[in-house]
C-alpha positions as CSV (number, residue, x, y, z in Angstrom):
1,X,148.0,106.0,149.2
2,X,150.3,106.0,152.4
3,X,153.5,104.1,152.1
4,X,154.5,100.8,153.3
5,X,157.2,101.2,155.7
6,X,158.6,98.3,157.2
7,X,160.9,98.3,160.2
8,X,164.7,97.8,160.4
9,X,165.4,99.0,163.6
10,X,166.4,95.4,165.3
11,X,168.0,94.9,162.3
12,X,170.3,98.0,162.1
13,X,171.2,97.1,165.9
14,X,172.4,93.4,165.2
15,X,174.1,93.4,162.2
16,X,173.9,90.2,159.8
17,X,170.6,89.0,161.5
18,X,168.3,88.2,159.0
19,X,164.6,89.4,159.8
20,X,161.6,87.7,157.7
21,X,159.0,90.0,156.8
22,X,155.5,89.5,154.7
23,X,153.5,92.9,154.0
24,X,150.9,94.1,151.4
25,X,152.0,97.2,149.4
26,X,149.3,99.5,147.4
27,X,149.5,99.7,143.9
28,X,148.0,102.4,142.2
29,X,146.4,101.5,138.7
30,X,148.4,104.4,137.1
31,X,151.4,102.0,136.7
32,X,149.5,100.1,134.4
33,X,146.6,102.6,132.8
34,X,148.4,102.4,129.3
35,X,148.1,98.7,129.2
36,X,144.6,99.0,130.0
37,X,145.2,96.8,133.3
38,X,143.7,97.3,136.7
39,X,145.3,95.7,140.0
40,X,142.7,93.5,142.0
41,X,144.4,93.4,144.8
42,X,147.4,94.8,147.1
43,X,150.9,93.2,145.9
44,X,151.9,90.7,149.1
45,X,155.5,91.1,149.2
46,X,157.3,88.0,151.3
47,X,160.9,88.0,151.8
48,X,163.9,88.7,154.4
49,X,166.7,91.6,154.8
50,X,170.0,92.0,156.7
51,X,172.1,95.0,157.8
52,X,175.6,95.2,156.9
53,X,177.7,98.4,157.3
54,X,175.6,101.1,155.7
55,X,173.8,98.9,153.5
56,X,170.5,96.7,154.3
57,X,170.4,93.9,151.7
58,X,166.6,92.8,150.8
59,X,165.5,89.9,149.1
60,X,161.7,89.4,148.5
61,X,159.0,87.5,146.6
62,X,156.4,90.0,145.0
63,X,152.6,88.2,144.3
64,X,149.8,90.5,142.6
65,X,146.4,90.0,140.5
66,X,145.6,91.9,137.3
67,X,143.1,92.4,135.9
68,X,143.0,92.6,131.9
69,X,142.5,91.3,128.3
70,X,144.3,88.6,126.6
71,X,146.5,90.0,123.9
72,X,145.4,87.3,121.4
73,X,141.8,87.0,121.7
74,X,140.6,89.8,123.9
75,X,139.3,88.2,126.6
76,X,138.9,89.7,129.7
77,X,141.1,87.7,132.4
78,X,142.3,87.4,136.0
79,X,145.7,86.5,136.5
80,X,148.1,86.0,139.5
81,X,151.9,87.0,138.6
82,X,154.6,87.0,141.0
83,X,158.5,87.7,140.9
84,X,161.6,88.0,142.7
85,X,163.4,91.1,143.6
86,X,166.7,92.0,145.4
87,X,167.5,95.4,146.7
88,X,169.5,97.3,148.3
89,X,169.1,100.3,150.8
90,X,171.6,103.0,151.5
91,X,171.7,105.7,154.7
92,X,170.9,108.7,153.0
93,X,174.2,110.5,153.8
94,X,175.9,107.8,152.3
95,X,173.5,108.4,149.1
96,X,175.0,110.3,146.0
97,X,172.4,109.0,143.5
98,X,168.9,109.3,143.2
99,X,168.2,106.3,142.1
100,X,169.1,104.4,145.4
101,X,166.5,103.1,147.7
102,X,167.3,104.8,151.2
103,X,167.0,104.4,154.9
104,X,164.7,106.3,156.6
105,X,165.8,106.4,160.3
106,X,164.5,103.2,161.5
107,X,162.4,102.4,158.0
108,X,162.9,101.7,154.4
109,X,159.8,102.4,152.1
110,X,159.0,99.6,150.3
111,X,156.4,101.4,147.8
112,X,158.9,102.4,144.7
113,X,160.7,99.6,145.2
114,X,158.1,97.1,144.5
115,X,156.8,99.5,141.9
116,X,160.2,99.8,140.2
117,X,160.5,96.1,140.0
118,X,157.0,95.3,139.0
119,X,157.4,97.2,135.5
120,X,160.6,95.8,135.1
121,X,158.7,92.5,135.3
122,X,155.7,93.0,133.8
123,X,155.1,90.7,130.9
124,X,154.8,92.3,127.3
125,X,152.4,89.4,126.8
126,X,149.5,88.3,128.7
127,X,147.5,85.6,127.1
128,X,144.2,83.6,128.6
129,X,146.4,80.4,128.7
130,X,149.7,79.3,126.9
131,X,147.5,78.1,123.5
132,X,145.5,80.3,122.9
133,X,144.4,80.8,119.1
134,X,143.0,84.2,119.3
135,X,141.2,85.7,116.5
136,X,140.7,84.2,113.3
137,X,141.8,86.3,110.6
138,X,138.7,86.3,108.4
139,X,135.6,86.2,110.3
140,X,136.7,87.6,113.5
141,X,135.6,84.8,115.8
142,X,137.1,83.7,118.9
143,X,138.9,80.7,118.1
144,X,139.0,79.0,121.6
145,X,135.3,78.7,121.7
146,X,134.1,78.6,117.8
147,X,135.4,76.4,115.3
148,X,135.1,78.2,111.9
149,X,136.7,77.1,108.3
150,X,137.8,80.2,107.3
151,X,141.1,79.3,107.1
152,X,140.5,76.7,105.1
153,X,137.8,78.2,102.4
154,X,140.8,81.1,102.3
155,X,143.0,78.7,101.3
156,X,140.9,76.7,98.6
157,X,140.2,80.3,97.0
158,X,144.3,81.3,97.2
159,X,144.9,77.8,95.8
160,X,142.4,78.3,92.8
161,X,143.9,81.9,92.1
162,X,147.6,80.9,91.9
163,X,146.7,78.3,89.7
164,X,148.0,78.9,86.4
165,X,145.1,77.0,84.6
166,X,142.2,78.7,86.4
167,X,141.9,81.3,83.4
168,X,141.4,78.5,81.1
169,X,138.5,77.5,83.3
170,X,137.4,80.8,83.4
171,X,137.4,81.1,79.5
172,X,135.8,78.3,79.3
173,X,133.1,78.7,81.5
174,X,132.2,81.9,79.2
């Protein structure tokens, strides 16, 4: 995967003009392996960043599509997410921690950037749509698409053991 390098050069040469930039950005599926997701496409990354001093200040809107299962009723989706992200690159001689995005000459890398912020915003949640029923409990169906009474012959049954005169029944029926 090569990086995504985007251009500050004009910027770094007139400070506080603001550039606009939209660019795609790999991502590799091993972000997202443990979840059992798989990216359909490039993330498209749309945004604008200024120079100022040592410090280029980048604001951006990150889109992507995932691939994966709902985590109520297990089925398989496609999903567009997108967020916002605001960063900020240092010249690497000004750098003392490795956690800071540098400047590469005339370039930042957008790659771990992107990446960084696309875990931090990745939901703990995906569902098929916001009410979704999932499974039901008993039989296993998908309750979006079959309607079952399970809950309800459940219920009946609970009801008839937690009542206190179901052994006289019982004896009786004997």
């Amino acid at each position: 995967m090569s990086a995504m390098l985007l251009n500050i050069g004009k910027a770094k040469r007139n400070e506080d003009i603001v550039e606009d930039f939209d660019v795609e950005v790999s991502l590799d599926d091993d972000l997202v392996i443990d979840r059992g997701y798989h990216f359909l496409s490039p993330a498209r990354v749309t945004g604008s960043f200024y120079y100022k001093g040592s410090i280029l200040f980048l604001d951006a809107k990150v889109t992507y599509t995932l691939s994966c299962v709902c985590d109520n009723c297990g089925e398989e989706i496609e999903r567009e997410f997108s967020f916002d992200m605001s960063e900020e690159f240092v010249e690497e001689y000004a750098s003392h921690d490795p956690d800071d995005y540098l400047i590469n000459q005339i370039a930042i890398d957008l790659d771990r950037p992107v990446c960084d912020n696309l875990l931090y915003n990745l939901p703990s949640r995906i569902l098929c749509k916001e009410n979704c029923q999932g499974l039901c409990d008993i039989c296993g169906k998908n309750k979006n698409t079959y309607s079952c009474n399970c809950e309800a012959i459940e219920s009946e049954e609970r009801h008839r053991e937690q009542n206190p005169f179901n052994k006289i029944k019982i004896i009786g029926d004997n």
